[in-house]
C-alpha positions in Angstrom: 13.6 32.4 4.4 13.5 29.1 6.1 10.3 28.4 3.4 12.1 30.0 0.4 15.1 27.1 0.9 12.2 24.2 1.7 10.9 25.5 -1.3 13.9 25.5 -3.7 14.8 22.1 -1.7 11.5 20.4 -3.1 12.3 21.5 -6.7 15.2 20.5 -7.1 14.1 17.1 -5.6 11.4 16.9 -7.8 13.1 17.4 -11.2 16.0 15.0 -10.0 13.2 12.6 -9.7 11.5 13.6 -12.9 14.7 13.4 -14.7 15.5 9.8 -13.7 11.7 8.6 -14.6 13.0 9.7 -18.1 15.0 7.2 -18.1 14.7 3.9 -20.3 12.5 0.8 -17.7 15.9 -1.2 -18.9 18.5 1.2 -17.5 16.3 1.7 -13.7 15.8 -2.2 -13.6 19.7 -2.2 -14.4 20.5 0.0 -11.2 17.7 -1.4 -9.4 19.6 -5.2 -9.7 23.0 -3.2 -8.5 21.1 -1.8 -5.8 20.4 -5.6 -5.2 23.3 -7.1 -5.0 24.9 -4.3 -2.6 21.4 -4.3 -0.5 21.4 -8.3 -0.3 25.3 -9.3 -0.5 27.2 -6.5 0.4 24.5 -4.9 2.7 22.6 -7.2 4.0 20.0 -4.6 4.6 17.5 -5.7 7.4 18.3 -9.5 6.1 18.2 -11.3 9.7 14.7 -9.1 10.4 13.6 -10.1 7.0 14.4 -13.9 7.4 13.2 -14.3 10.8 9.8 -12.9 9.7 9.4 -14.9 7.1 10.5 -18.4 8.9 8.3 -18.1 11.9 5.1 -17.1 8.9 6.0 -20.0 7.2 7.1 -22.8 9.8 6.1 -25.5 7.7 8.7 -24.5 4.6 12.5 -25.8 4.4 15.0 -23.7 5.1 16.1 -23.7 1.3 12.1 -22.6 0.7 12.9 -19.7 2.9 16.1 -18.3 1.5 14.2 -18.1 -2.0 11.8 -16.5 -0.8 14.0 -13.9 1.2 15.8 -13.6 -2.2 12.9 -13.1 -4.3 11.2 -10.3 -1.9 14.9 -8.3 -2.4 14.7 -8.4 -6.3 11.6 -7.4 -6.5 11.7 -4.8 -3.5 14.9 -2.8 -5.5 12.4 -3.5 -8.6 9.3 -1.6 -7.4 11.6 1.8 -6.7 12.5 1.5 -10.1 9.0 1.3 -11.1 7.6 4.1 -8.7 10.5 6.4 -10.4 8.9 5.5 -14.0 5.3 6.4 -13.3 6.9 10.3 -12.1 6.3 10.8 -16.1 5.3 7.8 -17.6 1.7 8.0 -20.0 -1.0 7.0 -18.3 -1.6 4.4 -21.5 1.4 2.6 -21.0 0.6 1.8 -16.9 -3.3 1.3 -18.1 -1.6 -1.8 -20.3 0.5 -2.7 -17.0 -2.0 -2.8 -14.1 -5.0 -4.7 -14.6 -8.0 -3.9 -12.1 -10.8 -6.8 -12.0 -14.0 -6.5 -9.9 -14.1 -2.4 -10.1 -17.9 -3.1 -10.5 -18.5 -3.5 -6.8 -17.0 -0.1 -5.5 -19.2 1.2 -8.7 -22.4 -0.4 -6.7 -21.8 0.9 -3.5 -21.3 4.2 -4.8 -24.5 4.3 -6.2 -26.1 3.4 -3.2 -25.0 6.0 -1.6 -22.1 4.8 1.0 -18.4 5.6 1.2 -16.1 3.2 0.0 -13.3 2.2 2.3 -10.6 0.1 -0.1 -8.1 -1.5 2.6 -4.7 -3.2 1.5 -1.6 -4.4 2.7 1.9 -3.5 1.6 1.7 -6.1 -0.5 3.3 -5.8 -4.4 4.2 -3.1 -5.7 1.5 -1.3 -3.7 2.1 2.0 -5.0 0.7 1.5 -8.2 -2.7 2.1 -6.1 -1.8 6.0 -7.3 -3.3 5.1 -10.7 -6.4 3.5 -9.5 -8.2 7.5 -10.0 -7.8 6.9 -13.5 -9.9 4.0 -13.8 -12.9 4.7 -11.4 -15.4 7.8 -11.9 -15.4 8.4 -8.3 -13.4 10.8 -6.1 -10.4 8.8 -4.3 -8.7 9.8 -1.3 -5.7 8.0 0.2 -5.3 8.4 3.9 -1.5 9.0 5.2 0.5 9.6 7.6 2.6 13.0 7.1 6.3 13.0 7.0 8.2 14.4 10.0 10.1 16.5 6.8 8.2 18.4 5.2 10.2 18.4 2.2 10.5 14.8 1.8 6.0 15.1 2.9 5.5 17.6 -0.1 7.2 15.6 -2.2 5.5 12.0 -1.7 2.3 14.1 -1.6 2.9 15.5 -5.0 4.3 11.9 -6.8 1.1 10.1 -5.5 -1.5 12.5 -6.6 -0.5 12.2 -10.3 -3.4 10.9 -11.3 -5.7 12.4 -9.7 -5.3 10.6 -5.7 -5.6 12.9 -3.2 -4.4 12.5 0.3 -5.4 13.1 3.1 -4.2 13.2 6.7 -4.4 10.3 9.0 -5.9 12.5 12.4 -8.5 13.9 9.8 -10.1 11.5 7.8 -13.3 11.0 10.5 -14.0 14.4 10.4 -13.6 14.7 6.5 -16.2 12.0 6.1 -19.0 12.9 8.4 -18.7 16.7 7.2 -18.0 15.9 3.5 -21.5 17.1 1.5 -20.1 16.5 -1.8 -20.5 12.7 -4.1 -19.6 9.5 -2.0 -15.9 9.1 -2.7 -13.1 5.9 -2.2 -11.0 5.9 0.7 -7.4 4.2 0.8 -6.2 2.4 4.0 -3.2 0.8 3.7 -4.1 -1.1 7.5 -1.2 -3.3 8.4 1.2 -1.1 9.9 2.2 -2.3 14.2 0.4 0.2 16.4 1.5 2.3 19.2 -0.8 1.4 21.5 -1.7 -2.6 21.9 -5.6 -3.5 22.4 -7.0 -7.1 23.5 -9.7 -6.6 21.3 -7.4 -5.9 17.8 -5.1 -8.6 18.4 -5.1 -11.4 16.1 -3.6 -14.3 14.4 -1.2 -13.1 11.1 0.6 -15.7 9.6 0.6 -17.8 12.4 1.6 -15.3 15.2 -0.1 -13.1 17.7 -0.9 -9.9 16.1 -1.8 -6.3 17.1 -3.7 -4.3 14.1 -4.9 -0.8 13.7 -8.5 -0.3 14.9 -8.7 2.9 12.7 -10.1 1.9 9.5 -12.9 -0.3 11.5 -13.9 2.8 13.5 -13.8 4.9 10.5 -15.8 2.4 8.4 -18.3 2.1 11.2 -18.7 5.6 12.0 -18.5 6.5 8.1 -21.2 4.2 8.0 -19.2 3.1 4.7 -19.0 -0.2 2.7 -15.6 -1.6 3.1 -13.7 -4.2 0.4 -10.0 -5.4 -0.1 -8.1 -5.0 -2.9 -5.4 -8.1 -3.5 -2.2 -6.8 -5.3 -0.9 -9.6 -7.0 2.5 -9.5 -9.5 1.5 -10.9 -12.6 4.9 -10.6 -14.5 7.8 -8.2 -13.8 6.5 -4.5 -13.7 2.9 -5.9 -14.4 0.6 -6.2 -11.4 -3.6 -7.4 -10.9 -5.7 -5.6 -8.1 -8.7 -7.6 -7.6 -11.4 -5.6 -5.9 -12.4 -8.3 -2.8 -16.0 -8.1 -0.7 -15.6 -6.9 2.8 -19.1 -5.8 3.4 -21.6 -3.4 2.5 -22.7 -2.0 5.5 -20.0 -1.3 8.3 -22.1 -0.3 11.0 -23.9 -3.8 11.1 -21.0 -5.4 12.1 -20.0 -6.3 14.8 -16.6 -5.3 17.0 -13.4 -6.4 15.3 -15.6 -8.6 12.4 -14.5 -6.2 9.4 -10.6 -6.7 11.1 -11.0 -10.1 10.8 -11.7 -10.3 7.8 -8.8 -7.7 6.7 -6.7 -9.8 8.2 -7.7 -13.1 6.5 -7.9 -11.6 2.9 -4.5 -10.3 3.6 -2.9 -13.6 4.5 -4.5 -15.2 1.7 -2.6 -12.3 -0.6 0.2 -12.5 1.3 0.6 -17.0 1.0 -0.8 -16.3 -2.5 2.7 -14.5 -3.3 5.0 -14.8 -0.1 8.0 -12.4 -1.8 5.5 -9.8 -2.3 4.9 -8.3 1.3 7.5 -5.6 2.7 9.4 -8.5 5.1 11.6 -5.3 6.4 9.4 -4.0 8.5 9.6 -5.2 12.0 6.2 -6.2 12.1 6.1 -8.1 15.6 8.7 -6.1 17.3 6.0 -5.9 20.4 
């Protein structure tokens, strides 16, 4: 019973969404700007969390510097929802004219050499439109997630991202799945910036000028995987059209040394993040420990 009403739950979600994405761009962006004005003026969701993280990244702006960019990061944060909506049923031609992938050519090499791909990112622009990225590569693509604590709201987010042919795959299993996987050489997502649980010397670093703890996972994975690893920079070229550059990491994880392929995360993704400052998500308490 309980999975008959999760069930029915899920679908009725789902054509909600699905029914919204049909929508004219011009009406979402419409409520997405209301949801802006209630979330920034009326609200004032997260606001002191999201200006105090971006003043102490940015000492050296002016305080006027820093309420732009606080303002910025709000329209386009209510703009990306509206976005995510539209790709529920929008052609695949219409986001293939919107996102614009350079540098595709390197995961292309390292798949033909026969190592794992480990494509790291930030939550930087409107990172969801990494869903689409199956579309334009040959090569199998995994995204490696967290699951929801509901499992209606998990089944959902699972079935919106693997549109195009992403599939996910749990966070506790992805070691396993790589040493034990005897099919092709496939792509693996890490979105790597998240705070930790549990604080190690070693993975602390310097982020946009404060100390920093960072996830050791996709470094152990890579290193085990025996993978290549490279970045991809999400930039916003114009509203609702975005560039993923595919960024060298190395080539060979397991000839690097401890916390090297961190480091170098972490300074490829604070020269995305100074590259556009609105375009990181500033609400998440990022240095609460």
């Amino acid at each position: 019973m309980k999975q008959t009403m999760q069930f029915v739950v899920y679908r009725s979600v789902y054509i909600i969404v699905y029914a919204l994405s049909l929508l004219p761009m011009g009406f979402l962006y419409a409520i997405a700007s209301f949801t802006f004005f209630l979330s920034y003026y009326i609200i004032g969701y997260r606001k002191a969390v999201v200006i105090q993280n971006i003043a102490r990244s940015f000492p050296d702006r002016r305080y006027g510097e820093i309420q732009a960019i606080v303002k910025k990061f709000y329209v386009c944060f209510v703009s990306y929802f509206a976005e995510i909506i539209k790709s529920v049923s929008v052609p695949p031609e219409v986001l293939d004219r919107k996102i614009v992938f350079e540098n595709l050519e390197l995961i292309d090499q390292y798949i033909n050499s026969g190592r794992n791909v480990i494509a790291c990112m930030g939550h930087c622009g409107n990172w969801e439109m990494l869903n689409f990225m199956p579309y334009k590569i040959r090569h199998e693509m995994f995204a490696v997630y967290k699951p929801l604590g509901s499992e209606i709201m998990n089944r959902l987010m699972v079935k919106l991202r693997s549109r195009f042919g992403m599939k996910l795959i749990p966070d506790r299993e992805i070691i396993r799945h790589i040493l034990t996987k005897n099919s092709p050489p496939a792509v693996y997502l890490f979105i790597a910036d998240q705070c930790p649980h549990i604080k190690k010397e070693k993975y602390r670093f310097t982020l946009l000028n404060q100390e920093t703890y960072v996830f050791s996972g996709m470094e152990k994975v890579a290193q085990k995987g025996r993978t290549a690893v490279v970045y991809l920079n999400i930039t916003q070229l114009s509203k609702g059209n975005y560039k993923i550059v595919c960024l060298p990491v190395c080539s060979t994880a397991e000839s690097m040394g401890d916390s090297e392929i961190t480091q170098k995360y972490i300074d490829l993704l604070t020269e995305n993040i100074r590259e556009e400052p609105y375009g990181w998500l500033w609400t998440h308490k990022r240095w609460k420990r």
